[in-house]
Structure formats: structure tokens, C-alpha cells
N, C-alpha and C positions, 0 to 999 in steps of 0.2 A: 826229673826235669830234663837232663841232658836224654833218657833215653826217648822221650816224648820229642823232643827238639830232633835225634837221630833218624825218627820216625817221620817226622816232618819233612826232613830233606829229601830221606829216602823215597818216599810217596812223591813229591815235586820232580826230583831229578829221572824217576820210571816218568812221570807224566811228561816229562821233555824228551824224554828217546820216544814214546809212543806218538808226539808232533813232530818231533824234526827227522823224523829217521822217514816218511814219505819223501819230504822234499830231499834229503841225502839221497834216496834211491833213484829221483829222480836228476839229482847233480850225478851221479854215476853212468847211469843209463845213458845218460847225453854224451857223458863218453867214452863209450862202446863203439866197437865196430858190431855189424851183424854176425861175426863169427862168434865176437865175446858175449852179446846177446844169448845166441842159441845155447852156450852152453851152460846155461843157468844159473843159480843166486852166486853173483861174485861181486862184490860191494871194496874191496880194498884194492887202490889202484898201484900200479908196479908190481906188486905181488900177486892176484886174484886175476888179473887184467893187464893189457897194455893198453893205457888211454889214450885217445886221440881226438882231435876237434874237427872231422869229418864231417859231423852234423853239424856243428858249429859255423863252419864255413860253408857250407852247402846253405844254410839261410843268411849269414849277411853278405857274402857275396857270390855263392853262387844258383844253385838253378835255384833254389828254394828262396830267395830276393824277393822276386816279387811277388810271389802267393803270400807271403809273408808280411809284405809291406802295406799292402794296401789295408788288407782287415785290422792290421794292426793302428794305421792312423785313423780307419773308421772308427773303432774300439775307444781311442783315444778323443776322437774329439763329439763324441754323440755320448760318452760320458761326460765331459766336461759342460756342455752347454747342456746337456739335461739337466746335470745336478745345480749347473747355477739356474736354470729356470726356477726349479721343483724348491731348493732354498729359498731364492729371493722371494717367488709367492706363499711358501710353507712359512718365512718368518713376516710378511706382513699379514697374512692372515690371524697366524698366532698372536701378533700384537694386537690387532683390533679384539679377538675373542676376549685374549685376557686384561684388557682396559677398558670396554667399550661395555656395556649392556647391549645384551643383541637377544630380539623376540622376533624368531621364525613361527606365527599362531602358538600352538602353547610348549614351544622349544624356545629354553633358552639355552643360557651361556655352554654351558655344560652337555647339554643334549646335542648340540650344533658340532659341538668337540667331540664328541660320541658319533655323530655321524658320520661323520669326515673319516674319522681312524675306521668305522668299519668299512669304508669302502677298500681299503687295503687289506682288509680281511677277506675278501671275493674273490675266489681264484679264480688266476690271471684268464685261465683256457676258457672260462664261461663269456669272455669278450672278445675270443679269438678271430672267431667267423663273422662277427658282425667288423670288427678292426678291418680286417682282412679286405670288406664289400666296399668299406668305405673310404677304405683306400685308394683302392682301385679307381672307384669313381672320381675321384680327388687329384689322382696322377701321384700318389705320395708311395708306391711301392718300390720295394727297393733305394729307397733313399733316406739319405742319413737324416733329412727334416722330419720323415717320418717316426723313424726310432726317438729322436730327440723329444718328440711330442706324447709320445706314447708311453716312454720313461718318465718324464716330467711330472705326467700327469698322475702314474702310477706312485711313484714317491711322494707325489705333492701331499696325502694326508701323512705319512710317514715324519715329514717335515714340521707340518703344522704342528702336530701331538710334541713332536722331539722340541721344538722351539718354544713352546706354551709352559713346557715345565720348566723350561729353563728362564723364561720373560718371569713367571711367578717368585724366582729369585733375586731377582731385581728391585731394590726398595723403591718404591714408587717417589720418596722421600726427593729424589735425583733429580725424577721429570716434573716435581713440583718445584722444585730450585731451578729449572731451566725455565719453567713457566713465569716464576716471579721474572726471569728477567728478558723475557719478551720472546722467549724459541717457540715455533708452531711444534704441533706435534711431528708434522714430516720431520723438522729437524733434530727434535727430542730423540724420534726413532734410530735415527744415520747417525747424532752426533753423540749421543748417550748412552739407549739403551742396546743397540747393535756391538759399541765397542766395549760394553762391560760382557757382552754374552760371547764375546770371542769363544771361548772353550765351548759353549753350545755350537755357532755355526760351526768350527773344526769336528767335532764329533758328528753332526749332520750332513754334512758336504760330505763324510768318509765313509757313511753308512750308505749317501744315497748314491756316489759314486761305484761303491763294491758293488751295487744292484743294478749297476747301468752296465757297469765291464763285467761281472760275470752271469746276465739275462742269456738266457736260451732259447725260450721257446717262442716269444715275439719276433725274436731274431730270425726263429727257423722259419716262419710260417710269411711273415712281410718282407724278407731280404730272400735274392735271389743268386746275384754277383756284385755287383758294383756296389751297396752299403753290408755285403756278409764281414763279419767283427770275428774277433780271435776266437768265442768259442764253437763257432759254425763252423769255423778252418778246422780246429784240433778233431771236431766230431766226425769231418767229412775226408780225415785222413784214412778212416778204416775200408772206407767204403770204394776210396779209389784204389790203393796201393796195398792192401790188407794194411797189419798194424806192423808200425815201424815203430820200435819202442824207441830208437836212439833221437830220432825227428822229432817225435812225438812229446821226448820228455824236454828237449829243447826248446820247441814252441812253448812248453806247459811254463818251463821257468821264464820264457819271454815274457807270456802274459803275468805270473805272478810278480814278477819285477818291480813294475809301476805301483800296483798295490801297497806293496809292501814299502816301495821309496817316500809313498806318499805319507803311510801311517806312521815313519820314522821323522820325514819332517813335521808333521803334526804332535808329536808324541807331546810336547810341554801342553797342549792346549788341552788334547787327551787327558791327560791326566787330572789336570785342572779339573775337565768337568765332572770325572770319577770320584775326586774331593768334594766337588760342589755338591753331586749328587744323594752322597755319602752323608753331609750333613742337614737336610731337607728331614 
């Protein structure tokens, strides 16, 4: 037993140096000069290295400010109002599929849910060039309504699927007590089954956000300058200045930053829905 149990830590604690030892190199990296750079793998600071916050300041206050700022509040707020679009229509729709009887000719309930989930199955690039025309003609290039739309839209079955299983959890038992005493269903939805599925919306808001802040290739093809997001910046650092590892790893912990603050104040809802899941 103990040696099975010693096995088990041993196995988790390699599988934690094999995840955090990327981002450690990138906490080091960041603070390097380019001389401690060139001279290869040096990972211990005051010994291996003398660290300094060169990069560190070179983006919040000096030349690196504003290439920095601006993608970075793009990033920020064309995830945020995607994933509440892509949410709020992902869990009204899932309420209707899974309350409702719904016949599209000989689709129902389930086929309809079927549907929806594979249009996120269609890679992204097969809608690229038509995105792209219709853009254009629209005036939506380069702007953040743009990405917003085109996220939203892309998560939106993502949502649906992720909220449907989580509404099937839900005793119906609830919205039939709110009915005896006189609630529509709008309010059943807002005032019942919405605040029992908390742990669903915090798990779906966090998956459809990680897809909003870290999207690529919609990014690279519809944004030009004035809506490019943090990972258009980090990609297009190679290209202008060659590769600055020190900048480079800076921006990288900038952009994980958010992510990570977010899946921390989530983490009780998380977990919730990992238990709920768990027992289904």
C-alpha cells in the first residue's frame, strides 16, 4: 500500500515539474538580460544569472507601453462580451432544447443538439475567406465588433452542448414548484434554473473565454492594427525584431495572467461542476 501510494506521488509530483517548469522558464527568461540569454540554459537566479526587470519595465512603462496596451485591452474586452454573448444564447437555447419538444421535419430533440455541437466540429479555416468577404463588405474588419461576432458565434454551440448537460441536472421538480405559484417560464429560467446551474455557467464562461483570448487565426486574417489581441502581438514579435526571449516571455506571462486569475476565482464553482459531473 505505502509503496503504491509512493508511486502515486511520485508519478503526480514528475507530472507537476513536466507543467510548471514551461512557465518557471518563462518566469526566468523574463528576467534575463540578452547577454544572460545568449549564454544558455541558466534557470537559478543570483547564481546561474543576475536578474533584472529590463523587460519588465520596458512594457509597463517604457517603449514596450503601448504595443502592449492596446492588444492587450482588445484581448480583454472581445473576450469578455463574446463569451457573455456565446453564454447567454448557448444557455437559452439549451433550456429550450432540454424542456421543450422541438421537431425540425424528422429532427428532434437530440438531433437538433447534434447539430449545433457539429458545427464546432468544422474547422475554423474552412470559413475563413468567406468571413473575411463579408467583412469587408460590412466595414467590420479590423474591429473589435468584429472578433466579438465571430467568437460568439463559434462558441455559441460549444455552450449549448456544455449548458444542456448541465440543465438535465436540474430536477424539473423546481420549475414545477415555481409554476404552482405563478412564475413564467422567463422567470423560472433567471430565477431558478440559471442560479442552481452556477457551477455549469462558471465552467462555460471559462472554456468559452480561454477560446476567445487564446484564437489565432481569425485574429490573423480579420484584424490588421487597431483590433490585433495579445496573440497577434507575441507572434509578430519574431518578425519585426527577430526573437527576444526576454520580451517575449514577458508578454507570454502577461497574457497567461488573466487566465489563470480568472480560473482561480472560479475555482469553488469548478469544482462544483467536476462533482456534479462525476455523479450523472
Amino acid at each position: 500500500m505505502r509503496r503504491r501510494r509512493a508511486a502515486r506521488y511520485g508519478l503526480l509530483a514528475l507530472w507537476t515539474a513536466v507543467v510548471v517548469f514551461p512557465l518557471y522558464w518563462l518566469v526566468t527568461a523574463s528576467l534575463k538580460d540578452p547577454l544572460a540569454v545568449s549564454q544558455g540554459p541558466r534557470f537559478v537566479p543570483w547564481i546561474d544569472f543576475k536578474p533584472t526587470l529590463a523587460a519588465w519595465g520596458a512594457i509597463i512603462r517604457g517603449v514596450e507601453k503601448e504595443s502592449v496596451a492596446g492588444p492587450l485591452l482588445n484581448s480583454a474586452l472581445i473576450g469578455m462580451f463574446s463569451t457573455v454573448l456565446a453564454v447567454a444564447g448557448g444557455a437559452a437555447a439549451a433550456y429550450g432544447i432540454s424542456r421543450y419538444p422541438v421537431r425540425v421535419g424528422p429532427l428532434r430533440n437530440a438531433d437538433v443538439l447534434f447539430w449545433i455541437v457539429s458545427q464546432r466540429i468544422m474547422p475554423p479555416i474552412v470559413t475563413a475567406l468567406a468571413l473575411f468577404l463579408m467583412f469587408r463588405v460590412a466595414g467590420l474588419l479590423d474591429s473589435r465588433l468584429g472578433l466579438v461576432l465571430v467568437y460568439a458565434t463559434f462558441n455559441l454551440p460549444l455552450a449549448t452542448w456544455l449548458m444542456h448537460n448541465f440543465y438535465r441536472q436540474v430536477p424539473v421538480t423546481l420549475e414545477e414548484a415555481a409554476r404552482i405559484d405563478g412564475a413564467s417560464r422567463s422567470h423560472i429560467l433567471w430565477r431558478v434554473v440559471l442560479p442552481v446551474s452556477a457551477p455549469g455557467l462558471a465552467a462555460t464562461s471559462l472554456l468559452c473565454f480561454i477560446f476567445a483570448w487564446n484564437e489565432f487565426l481569425f485574429a490573423l486574417i480579420l484584424t490588421f492594427d487597431r483590433a490585433r489581441t495579445m496573440p497577434i502581438l507575441i507572434a509578430a514579435q519574431h518578425n519585426q525584431r527577430g526573437i527576444e526571449w526576454w520580451a517575449l516571455s514577458a508578454m507570454s506571462l502577461i497574457t497567461i495572467a488573466p487566465v489563470v486569475a480568472i480560473t482561480l476565482a472560479l475555482q469553488r464553482y469548478l469544482t462544483s461542476s467536476v462533482l456534479a459531473g462525476s455523479e450523472m
